[in-house]
C-alpha atoms as one frame of an Amber mdcrd trajectory, in Angstrom:
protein
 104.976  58.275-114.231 101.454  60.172-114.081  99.784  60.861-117.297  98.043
  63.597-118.090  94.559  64.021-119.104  95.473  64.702-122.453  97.808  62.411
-122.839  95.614  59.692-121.736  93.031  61.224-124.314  95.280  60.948-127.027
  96.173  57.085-126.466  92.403  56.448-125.545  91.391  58.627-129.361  94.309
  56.720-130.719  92.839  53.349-129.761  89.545  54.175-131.227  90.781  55.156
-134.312  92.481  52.086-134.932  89.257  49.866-133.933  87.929  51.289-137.068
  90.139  50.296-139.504  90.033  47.420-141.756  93.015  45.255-140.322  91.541
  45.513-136.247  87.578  46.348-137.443  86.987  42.686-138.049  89.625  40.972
-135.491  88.525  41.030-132.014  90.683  39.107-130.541  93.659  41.294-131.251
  91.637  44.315-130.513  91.011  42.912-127.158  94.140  42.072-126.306  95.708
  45.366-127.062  92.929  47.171-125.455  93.883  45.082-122.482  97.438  46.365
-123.019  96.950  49.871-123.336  94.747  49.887-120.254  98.041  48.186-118.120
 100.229  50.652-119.665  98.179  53.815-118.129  98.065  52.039-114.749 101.626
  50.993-115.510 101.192  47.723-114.441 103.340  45.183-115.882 102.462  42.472
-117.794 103.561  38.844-117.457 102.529  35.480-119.527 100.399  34.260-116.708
  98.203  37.568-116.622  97.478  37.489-120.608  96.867  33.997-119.772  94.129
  34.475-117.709  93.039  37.202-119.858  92.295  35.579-123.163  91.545  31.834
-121.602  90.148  32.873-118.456  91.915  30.128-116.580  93.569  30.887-112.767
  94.479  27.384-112.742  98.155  27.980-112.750  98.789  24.038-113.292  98.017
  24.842-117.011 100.393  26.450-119.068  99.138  28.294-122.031 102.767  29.208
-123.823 102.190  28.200-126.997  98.841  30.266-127.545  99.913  33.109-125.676
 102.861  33.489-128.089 100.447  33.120-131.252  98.368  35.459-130.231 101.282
  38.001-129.569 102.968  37.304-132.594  99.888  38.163-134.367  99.243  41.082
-132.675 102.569  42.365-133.580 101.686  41.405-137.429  98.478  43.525-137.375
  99.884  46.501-135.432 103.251  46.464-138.433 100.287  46.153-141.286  97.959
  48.397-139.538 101.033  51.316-139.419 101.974  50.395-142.983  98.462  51.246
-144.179  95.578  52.849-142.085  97.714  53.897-140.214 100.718  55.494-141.787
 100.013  58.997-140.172  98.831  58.543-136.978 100.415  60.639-134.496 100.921
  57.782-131.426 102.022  54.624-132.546 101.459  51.163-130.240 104.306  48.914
-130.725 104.642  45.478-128.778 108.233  44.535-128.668 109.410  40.960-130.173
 109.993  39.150-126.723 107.961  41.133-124.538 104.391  41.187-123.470 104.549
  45.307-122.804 103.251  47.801-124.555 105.255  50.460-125.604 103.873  53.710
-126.683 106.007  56.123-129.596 104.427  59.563-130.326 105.408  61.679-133.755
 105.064  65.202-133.992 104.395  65.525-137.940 103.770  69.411-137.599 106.999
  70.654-137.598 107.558  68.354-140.991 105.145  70.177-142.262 105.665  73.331
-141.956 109.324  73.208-142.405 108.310  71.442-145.696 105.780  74.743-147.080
 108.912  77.061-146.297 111.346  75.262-148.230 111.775  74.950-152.136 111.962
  72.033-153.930 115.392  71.523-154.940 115.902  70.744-158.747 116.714  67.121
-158.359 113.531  66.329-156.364 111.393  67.742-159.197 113.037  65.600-161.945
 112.341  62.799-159.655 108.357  63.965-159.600 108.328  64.115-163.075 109.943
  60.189-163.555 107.432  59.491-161.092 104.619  60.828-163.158 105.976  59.247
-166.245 105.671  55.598-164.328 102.032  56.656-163.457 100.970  57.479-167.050
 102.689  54.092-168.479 102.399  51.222-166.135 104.080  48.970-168.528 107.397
  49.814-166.608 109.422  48.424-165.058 107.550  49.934-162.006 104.554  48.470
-162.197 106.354  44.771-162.363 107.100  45.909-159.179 103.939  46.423-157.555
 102.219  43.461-158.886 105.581  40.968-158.702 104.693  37.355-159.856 101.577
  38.398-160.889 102.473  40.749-163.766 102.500  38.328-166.456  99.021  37.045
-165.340  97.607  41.048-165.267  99.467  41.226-168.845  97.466  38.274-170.570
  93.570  38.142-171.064  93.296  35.036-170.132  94.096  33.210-166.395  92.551
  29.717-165.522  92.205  29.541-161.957  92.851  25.335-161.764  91.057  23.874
-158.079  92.433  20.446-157.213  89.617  18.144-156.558  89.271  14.873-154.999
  88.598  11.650-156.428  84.900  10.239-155.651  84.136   6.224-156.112  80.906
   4.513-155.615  81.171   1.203-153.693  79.316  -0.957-150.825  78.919  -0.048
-147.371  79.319  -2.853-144.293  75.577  -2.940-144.625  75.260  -3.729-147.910
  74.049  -0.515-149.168  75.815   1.357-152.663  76.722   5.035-151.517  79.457
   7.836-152.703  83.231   7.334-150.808  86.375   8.782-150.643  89.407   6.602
-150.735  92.862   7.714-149.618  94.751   5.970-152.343  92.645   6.822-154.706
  92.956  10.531-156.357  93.252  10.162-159.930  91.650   7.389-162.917  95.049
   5.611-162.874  94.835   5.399-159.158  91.365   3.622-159.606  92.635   1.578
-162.609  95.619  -0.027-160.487  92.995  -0.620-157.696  90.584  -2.333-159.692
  93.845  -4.544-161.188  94.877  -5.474-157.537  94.222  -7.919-155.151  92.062
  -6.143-151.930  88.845  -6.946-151.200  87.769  -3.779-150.888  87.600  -3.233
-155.119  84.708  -5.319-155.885  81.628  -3.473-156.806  83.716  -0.065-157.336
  82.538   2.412-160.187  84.044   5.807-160.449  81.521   8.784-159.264  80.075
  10.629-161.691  81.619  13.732-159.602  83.903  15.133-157.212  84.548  16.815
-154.094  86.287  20.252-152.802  87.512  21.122-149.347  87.354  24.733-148.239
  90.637  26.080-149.565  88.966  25.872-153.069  85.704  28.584-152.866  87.502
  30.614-149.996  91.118  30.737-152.101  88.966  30.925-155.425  86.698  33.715
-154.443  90.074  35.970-153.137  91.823  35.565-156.088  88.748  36.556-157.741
  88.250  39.304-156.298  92.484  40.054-156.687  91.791  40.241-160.440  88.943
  42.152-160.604  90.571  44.941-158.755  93.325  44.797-161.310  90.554  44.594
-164.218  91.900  41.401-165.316  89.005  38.142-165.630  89.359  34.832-164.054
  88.129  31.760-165.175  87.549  28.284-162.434  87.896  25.198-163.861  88.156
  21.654-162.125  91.615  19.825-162.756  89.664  16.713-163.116  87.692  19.016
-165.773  91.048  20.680-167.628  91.637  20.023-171.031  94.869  20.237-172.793
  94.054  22.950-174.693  94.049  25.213-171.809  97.453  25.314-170.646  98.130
  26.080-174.498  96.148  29.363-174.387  95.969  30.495-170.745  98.037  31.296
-167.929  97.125  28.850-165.022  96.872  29.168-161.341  96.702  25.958-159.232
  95.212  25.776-156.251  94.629  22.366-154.293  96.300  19.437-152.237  99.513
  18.181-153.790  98.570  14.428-153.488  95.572  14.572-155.482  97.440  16.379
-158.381  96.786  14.908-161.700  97.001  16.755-164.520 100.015  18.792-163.403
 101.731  16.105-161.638 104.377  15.632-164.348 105.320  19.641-164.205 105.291
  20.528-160.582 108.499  20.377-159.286 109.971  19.014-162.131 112.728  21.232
-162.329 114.055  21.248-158.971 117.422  21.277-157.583 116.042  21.284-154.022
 112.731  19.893-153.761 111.162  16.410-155.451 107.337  15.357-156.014 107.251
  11.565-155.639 103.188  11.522-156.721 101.845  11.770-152.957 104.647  13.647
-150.787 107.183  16.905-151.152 110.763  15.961-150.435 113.413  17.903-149.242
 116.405  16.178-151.297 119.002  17.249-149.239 117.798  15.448-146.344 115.419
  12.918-148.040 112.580  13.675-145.797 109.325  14.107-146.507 107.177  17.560
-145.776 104.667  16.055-142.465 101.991  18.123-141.230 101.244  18.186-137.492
  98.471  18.637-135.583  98.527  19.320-131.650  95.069  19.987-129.697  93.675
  22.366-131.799  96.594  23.876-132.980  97.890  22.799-136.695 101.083  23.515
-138.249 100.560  23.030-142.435 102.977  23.303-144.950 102.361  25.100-148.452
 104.058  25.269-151.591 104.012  28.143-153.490 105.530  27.723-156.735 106.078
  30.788-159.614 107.149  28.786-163.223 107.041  28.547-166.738 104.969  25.822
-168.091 106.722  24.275-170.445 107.417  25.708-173.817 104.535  27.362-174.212
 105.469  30.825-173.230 102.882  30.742-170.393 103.330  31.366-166.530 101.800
  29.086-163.767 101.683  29.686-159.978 100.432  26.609-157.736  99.686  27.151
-154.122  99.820  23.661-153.103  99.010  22.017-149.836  97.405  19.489-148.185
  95.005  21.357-145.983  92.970  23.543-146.006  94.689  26.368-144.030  98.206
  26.535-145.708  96.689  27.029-148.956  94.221  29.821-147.670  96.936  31.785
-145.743  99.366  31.585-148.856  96.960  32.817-151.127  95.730  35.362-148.687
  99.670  36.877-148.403 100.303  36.449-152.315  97.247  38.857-152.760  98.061
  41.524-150.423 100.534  44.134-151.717 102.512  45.100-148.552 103.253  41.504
-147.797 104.260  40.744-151.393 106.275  43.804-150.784 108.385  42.315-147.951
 108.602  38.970-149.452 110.542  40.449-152.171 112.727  42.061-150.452 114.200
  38.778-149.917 114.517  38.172-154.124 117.308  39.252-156.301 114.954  40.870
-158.471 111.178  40.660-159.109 111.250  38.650-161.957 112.521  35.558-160.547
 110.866  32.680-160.568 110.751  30.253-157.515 109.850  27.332-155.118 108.993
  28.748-151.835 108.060  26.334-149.171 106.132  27.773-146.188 104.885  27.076
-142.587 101.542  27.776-141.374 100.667  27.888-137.696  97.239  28.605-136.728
  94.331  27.422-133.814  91.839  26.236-135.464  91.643  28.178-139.178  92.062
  31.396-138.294  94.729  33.739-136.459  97.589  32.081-139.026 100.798  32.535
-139.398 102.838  32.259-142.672 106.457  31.549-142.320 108.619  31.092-145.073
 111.234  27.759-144.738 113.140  27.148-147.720 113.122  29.124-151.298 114.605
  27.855-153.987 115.416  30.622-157.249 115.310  29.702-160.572
């Protein structure tokens, strides 16, 4: 097949366009690679795992197999170019797919003129302009049913003044050093005062000399998950208040509506509520189980690839009338992907499509794949409705 100049044009304008949207403007890495597909398309040469492999690792040594990434990276590609088409890119004219499976490109062109101008020669029938006009009425009161809809689990949040944004922090204790020197440390089995209270009671060594730190520590799924959410709020002119959960007081989960973001094994305060009414998962204090099987949720980490897990849990708290959504995990990157998904509307779109209704609330446990802590995938496990 020889393309024309125009055609080639048109896929070379096409490309460009799409480098300046917000979904490919600040990813590289997936801009590269489907530059590099486009470019084997024209000279219809076909692409196979080795050749990508040499073109994102730059390795000809054929003794070393580079599956695993090669798939990531296509997978994600295939995530931005469905996003990309959902938003930016709704209209465009030549669409680049990449098949699930496959490592070509494949090229679809629309012809929206005709659509058009049928569309300016033909009256609305009387059905489609009582449909307008329920469409207007949604716009004018967002209080509707509607408008649940395009904020989901985060409409009773929007529809209360008040949200405390909770950040799991980790328990800091001041103790000796081999050399004999006092300094801040960070014990495993220690993430909460009753944690530090049974240590002090037992019999290791290591206790003597141990006074709690007068603070605490963060990882980066706090300010990166904290500032998102932040900025999630804002946008729906709603405020959002940070607090510490070694900081929280009572009083708060009286009053506010809470979001919890942090590790599950150094929960505290909301130990006794998280999972508490689940028929398919069970917090033993440190761990996730799945009761069905009895095993507990492991993360994995190969090279410099890491697979995380993340609960995401949408509940009441208690009788209070209040809401509370924790996006729990362990590390850092299942905690920032979740949050990143639960505060983008198209995703939160396709997640529900999944739910019986948008109301529901849930226990959704996820998979996150990424190299390194970026390029992450989100993949949902097990969900459990309430």
């Amino acid at each position: 097949m020889n393309f024309s100049e125009e055609q080639i044009k048109n896929i070379n304008d096409a490309l460009a366009q799409l480098k300046q949207s917000s979904i490919f403007g600040n990813s590289e890495r997936n801009y590269r690679i489907l530059s590099f597909l486009v470019d084997s398309y024209l000279k219809q040469v076909h692409v196979k795992e080795s050749i990508l492999e040499i073109e994102l690792f730059g390795d000809k040594d054929n003794s070393i197999s580079y599956d695993g990434k090669v798939r990531v990276y296509m997978y994600n590609l295939r995530k931005k170019l469905e996003e990309y088409y959902r938003t930016d890119g709704a209209k465009a004219k030549i669409k680049f797919i990449v098949k699930k499976g496959q490592y070509n490109l494949s090229i679809e062109e629309q012809n929206t003129n005709e659509k058009s101008n049928s569309a300016k020669n033909t009256k609305l029938p009387y059905y489609i302009i009582i449909a307008l006009a329920i469409a207007l009425i949604a716009l004018i009161y967002p209080k509707t049913e509607k408008y649940f809809e395009e904020t989901y689990c985060w409409t009773p949040f929007f529809d209360k003044e008040a949200t405390s944004c909770c950040v799991g922090d980790h328990f800091m204790v001041i103790g000796k050093t081999p050399n004999g020197k006092r300094s801040t440390q960070y014990l495993n089995e220690v993430n909460s005062n009753k944690d530090f209270d049974n240590l002090l009671k037992s019999d290791n060594p290591d206790r003597e000399g141990l006074t709690k730190a007068p603070f605490s520590f963060v990882t980066k799924m706090g300010p990166v998950s904290t500032a998102r959410l932040s900025q999630w709020f804002t946008n729906h002119n709603k405020k959002l208040s940070v607090v510490m959960e070694s900081e929280i007081s009572p009083d708060i989960i009286t009053r506010n509506n809470v979001v919890y973001i942090g590790p599950f094994r150094t929960m505290d305060f909301f130990s006794t509520m998280f999972l508490n009414n689940s028929k398919v998962f069970s917090y033993d204090g440190k761990d996730i189980i799945l009761k069905k099987t009895g095993s507990k949720i492991r993360n994995m980490h190969v090279k410099n690839s890491r697979e995380d897990h993340v609960m995401v849990s949408f509940n009441k708290m208690g009788n209070s009338g209040l809401d509370i959504i924790y996006f729990a995990g362990n590390n850092d990157i299942g905690v920032m992907a979740a949050v990143k998904n639960f505060t983008n509307k198209a995703w939160l779109k396709s997640f529900y499509k999944e739910l019986p209704n948008t109301k529901t609330y849930f226990n959704a446990l996820f998979k996150v794949d990424g190299i390194g802590r970026t390029e992450l995938s989100c993949e949902l496990i097990e969900i459990e409705l309430l």
